[in-house]
Each structure stands twice: as structure tokens, then as C-alpha cells.
C-alpha positions in Angstrom: 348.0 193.6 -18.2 345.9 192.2 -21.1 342.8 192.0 -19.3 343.7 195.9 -18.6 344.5 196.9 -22.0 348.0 197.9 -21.2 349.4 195.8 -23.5 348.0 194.1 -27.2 349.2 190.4 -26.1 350.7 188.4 -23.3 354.6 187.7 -24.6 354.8 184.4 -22.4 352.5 183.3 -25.0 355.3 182.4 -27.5 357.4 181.0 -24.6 358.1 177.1 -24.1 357.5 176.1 -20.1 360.2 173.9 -19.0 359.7 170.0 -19.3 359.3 168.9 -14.8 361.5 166.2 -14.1 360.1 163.7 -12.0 362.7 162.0 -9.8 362.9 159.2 -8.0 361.3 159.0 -4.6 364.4 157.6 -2.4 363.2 155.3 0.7 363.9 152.8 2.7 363.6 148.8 2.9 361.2 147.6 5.7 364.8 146.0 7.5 366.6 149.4 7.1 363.3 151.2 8.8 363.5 148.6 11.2 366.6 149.5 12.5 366.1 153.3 12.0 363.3 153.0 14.7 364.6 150.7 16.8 368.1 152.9 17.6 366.5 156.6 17.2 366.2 157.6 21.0 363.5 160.0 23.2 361.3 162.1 21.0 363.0 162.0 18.1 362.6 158.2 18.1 358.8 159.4 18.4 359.1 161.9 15.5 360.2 159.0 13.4 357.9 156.3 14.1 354.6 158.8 13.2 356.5 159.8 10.3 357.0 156.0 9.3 353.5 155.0 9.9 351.7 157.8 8.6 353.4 159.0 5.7 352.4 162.5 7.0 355.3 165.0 6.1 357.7 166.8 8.4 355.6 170.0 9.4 353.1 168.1 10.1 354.1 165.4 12.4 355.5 168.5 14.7 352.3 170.1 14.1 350.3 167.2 15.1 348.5 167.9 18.4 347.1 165.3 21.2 343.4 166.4 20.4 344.0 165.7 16.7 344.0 161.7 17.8 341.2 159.7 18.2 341.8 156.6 20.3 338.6 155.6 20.7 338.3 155.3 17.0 342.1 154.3 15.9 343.0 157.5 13.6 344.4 160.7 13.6 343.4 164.0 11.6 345.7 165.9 9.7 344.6 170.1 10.3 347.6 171.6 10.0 351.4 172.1 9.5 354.4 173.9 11.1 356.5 176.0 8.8 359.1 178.8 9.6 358.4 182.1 7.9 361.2 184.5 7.9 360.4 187.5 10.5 357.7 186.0 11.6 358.9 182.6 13.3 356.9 179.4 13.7 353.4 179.7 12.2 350.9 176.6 12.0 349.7 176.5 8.7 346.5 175.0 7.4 347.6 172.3 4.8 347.8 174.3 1.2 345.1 172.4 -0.4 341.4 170.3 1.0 343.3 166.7 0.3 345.8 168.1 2.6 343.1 167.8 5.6 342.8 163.9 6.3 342.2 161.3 8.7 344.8 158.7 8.8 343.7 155.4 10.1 346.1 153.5 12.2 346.4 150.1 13.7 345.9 149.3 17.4 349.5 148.9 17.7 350.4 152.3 16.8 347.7 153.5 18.7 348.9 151.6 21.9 352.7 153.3 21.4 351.0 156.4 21.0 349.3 156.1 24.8 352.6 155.4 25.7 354.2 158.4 24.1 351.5 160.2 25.9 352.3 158.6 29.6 356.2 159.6 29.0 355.5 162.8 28.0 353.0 163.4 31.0 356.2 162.3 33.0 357.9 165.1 31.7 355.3 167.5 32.2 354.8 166.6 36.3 359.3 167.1 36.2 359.0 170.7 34.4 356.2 171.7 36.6 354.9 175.7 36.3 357.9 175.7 33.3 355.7 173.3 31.0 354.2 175.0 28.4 350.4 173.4 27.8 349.9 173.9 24.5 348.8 170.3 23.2 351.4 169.2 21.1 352.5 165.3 20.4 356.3 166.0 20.4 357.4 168.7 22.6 360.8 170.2 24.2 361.4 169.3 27.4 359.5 172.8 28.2 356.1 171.4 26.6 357.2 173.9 23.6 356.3 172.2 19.9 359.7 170.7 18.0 362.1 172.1 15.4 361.6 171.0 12.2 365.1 171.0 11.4 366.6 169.7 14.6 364.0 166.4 13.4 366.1 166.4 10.0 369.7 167.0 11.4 369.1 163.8 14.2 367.8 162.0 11.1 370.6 162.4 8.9 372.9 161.6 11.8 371.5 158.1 13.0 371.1 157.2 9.3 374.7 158.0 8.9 375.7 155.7 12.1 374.3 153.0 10.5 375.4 153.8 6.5 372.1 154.0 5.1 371.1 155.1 1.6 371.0 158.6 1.4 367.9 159.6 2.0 366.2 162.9 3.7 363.6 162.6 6.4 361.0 163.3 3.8 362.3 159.4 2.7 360.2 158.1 5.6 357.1 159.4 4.0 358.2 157.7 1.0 359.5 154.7 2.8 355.5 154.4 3.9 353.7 154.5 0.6 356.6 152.6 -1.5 355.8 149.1 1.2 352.0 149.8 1.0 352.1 150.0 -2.5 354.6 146.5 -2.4 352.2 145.4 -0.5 349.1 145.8 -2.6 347.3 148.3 -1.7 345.4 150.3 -3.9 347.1 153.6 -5.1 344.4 155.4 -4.2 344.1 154.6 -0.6 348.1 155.6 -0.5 347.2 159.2 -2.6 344.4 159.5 0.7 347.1 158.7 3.4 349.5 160.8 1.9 347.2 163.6 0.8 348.3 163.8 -3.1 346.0 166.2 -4.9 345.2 163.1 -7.3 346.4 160.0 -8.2 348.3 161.1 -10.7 351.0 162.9 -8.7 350.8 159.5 -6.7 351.5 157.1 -9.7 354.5 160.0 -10.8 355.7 159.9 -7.8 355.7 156.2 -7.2 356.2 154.8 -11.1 359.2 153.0 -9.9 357.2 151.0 -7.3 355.2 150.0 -10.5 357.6 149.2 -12.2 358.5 146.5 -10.0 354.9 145.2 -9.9 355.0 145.0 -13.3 358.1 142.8 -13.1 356.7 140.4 -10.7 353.3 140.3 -12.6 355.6 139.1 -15.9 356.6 136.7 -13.2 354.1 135.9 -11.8 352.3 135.1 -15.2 355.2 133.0 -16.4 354.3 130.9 -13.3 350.6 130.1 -14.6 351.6 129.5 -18.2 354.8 126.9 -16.9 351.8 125.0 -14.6 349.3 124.6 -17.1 
């Protein structure tokens, strides 16, 4: 309207944007993820280990298709997502923006239960028959159809229930993924890569209390020098 002439000045000019609040990612420990994936059953077990290992967010582990995985070469490439728009249904969106498309590398071990994803699911295939719906996808209905987001989320919150664990969504997986790396010590910008964070700042936001931690055990840590020498 400025630009147009329709009116002298832009009254949000005068207007104070509200402060974001940054909260606290909530995840997991690497015993509590432990047992998440060891008692989650059939495909939702599956939903829950590629959310775990990848950090890769709900719509697009059920978006993830078989060509999308490179076995040969031990990674996966993130294209696309899955998201439900109202009147329309399922669409498969391309990731909002270019961090969102990225290869994840993975270790020989995830690739290995990934073959054998892939042999089960080619069991179900051969038992639906002419009903199985060939459309590529990594976790499917027992028609070959792609997932439900949400029927991922309610199985989550149910088995995390069984075993009273902290109250965290399904998105807490992804968390659960870059909070150990980061623990572990790897660099905040290979976990913005794997996660597909804009920049690293939205990474170190999200992820300040991981630092915080780090920062406590480098105190620590430097303590430890200054008592030996």
C-alpha cells in the first residue's frame, strides 16, 4: 500500500514485534531411546528407529521413499515431506527451504536394518498381491499405501506412556538425535546439516541447553588439569 501510494506511511512501523521465546527442546536419554525402540512393534517400530537415527522430522520419514536410499553408498536423501492440506488430502511437499534437501549419512548398521525393513515389507507385498499399492514408499499400510502422520504420533505417545517416559512428542526423537550427537562432540554444524536448520544459529537456539552442559563439564574438566599440575 506504500509502494502504491495508497497510504503516506506503513502504521506497523510504530509497532513493537513480539520478543520469540525459545523453549526447550525435550528429548530423550540414550537408555530411555533404547527401550523406546526396542518395545515399539511392526512399522511403527520402523517409523521410530529412522526418526531416531536421522533426526529427519515426521513428514518426512513417511515421505521417505526406497529410491531415496543409497545402499551402495550408506545415506539417504531427504526430497520431500508429507503434510495434510485441508480439502485437498495428502500432498508430498518439497522441503520449505534448499537446507531442507540433504543427504543423511548413516552407518552400516542402520543400513543393514534398513535391507531388512525392505525384505519384510516385500513379505507383505507377495501376501497383498494385486491389492498392493507400488508406489515406493519405506513405511507403508499393509495395502503398500504411504503412513499417517498422526497414527505415527498417537502409537508414540502410547508406548511412551507404557513405559512413563518424559513427556515428549514424536518430534522429541529428532531432538533426542542431535542433543546425543552434540553430547557426543560433534560439531554443531554437522548436526544443523543432519537436521536441515537454515543456519547454525537456529541450531545453537535450539540446542543452548546441550551447551550448557558442555560448558559445565569443560569447567570440569579444566578443574581436572589445574588439580594435576
Amino acid at each position: 500500500a506504500v509502494r502504491r501510494n495508497f497510504i503516506g506511511r506503513n502504521p506497523f512501523d510504530s509497532v513493537d514485534p513480539p520478543k520469540a521465546e525459545m523453549k526447550e527442546a525435550k528429548s530423550f536419554t540414550a537408555d530411555q531411546l533404547r527401550i523406546l525402540l526396542r518395545e515399539a512393534a511392526g512399522v511403527f517400530k520402523q517409523a521410530f528407529f529412522i526418526a531416531s537415527v536421522t533426526g529427519m522430522r515426521r513428514g518426512e520419514v513417511v515421505g521417505l521413499k526406497w529410491e531415496d536410499i543409497n545402499f551402495e553408498k550408506n545415506y539417504l536423501s531427504v526430497k520431500g515431506s508429507i503434510v495434510f492440506v485441508p480439502r485437498e488430502g495428502y500432498l508430498i511437499k518439497a522441503p520449505k527451504t534448499a537446507s531442507g534437501v540433504r543427504p543423511i549419512d548413516l552407518s552400516g548398521s542402520v543400513i543393514k536394518q534398513l535391507k531388512e525393513f525392505k525384505a519384510a515389507q516385500a513379505v507383505n507385498q507377495l501376501a497383498a498381491g494385486s491389492y498392493w499399492k507400488n508406489e515406493g514408499w519405506v513405511l507403508t499400510n499393509p495395502d503398500g499405501s504411504h503412513l499417517n502422520p498422526n497414527s505415527i504420533t498417537k502409537a508414540f505417545k502410547a508406548l511412551r506412556e507404557r513405559f512413563n517416559m518424559p513427556d515428549a512428542p514424536l518430534h522429541g526423537l529428532r531432538h533426542t538425535h542431535a542433543t546425543l550427537l552434540l553430547e557426543e562432540g560433534i560439531e554443531r554444524e554437522v548436526v544443523q546439516k543432519r537436521l536441515g536448520h537454515t543456519s547454525i544459529v537456529v541450531t545453537s537456539d535450539i540446542y543452548s541447553h546441550v551447551t550448557r552442559r558442555l560448558q559445565r563439564k569443560a569447567a570440569d574438566a579444566f578443574e581436572k588439569i589445574l588439580i594435576n599440575e
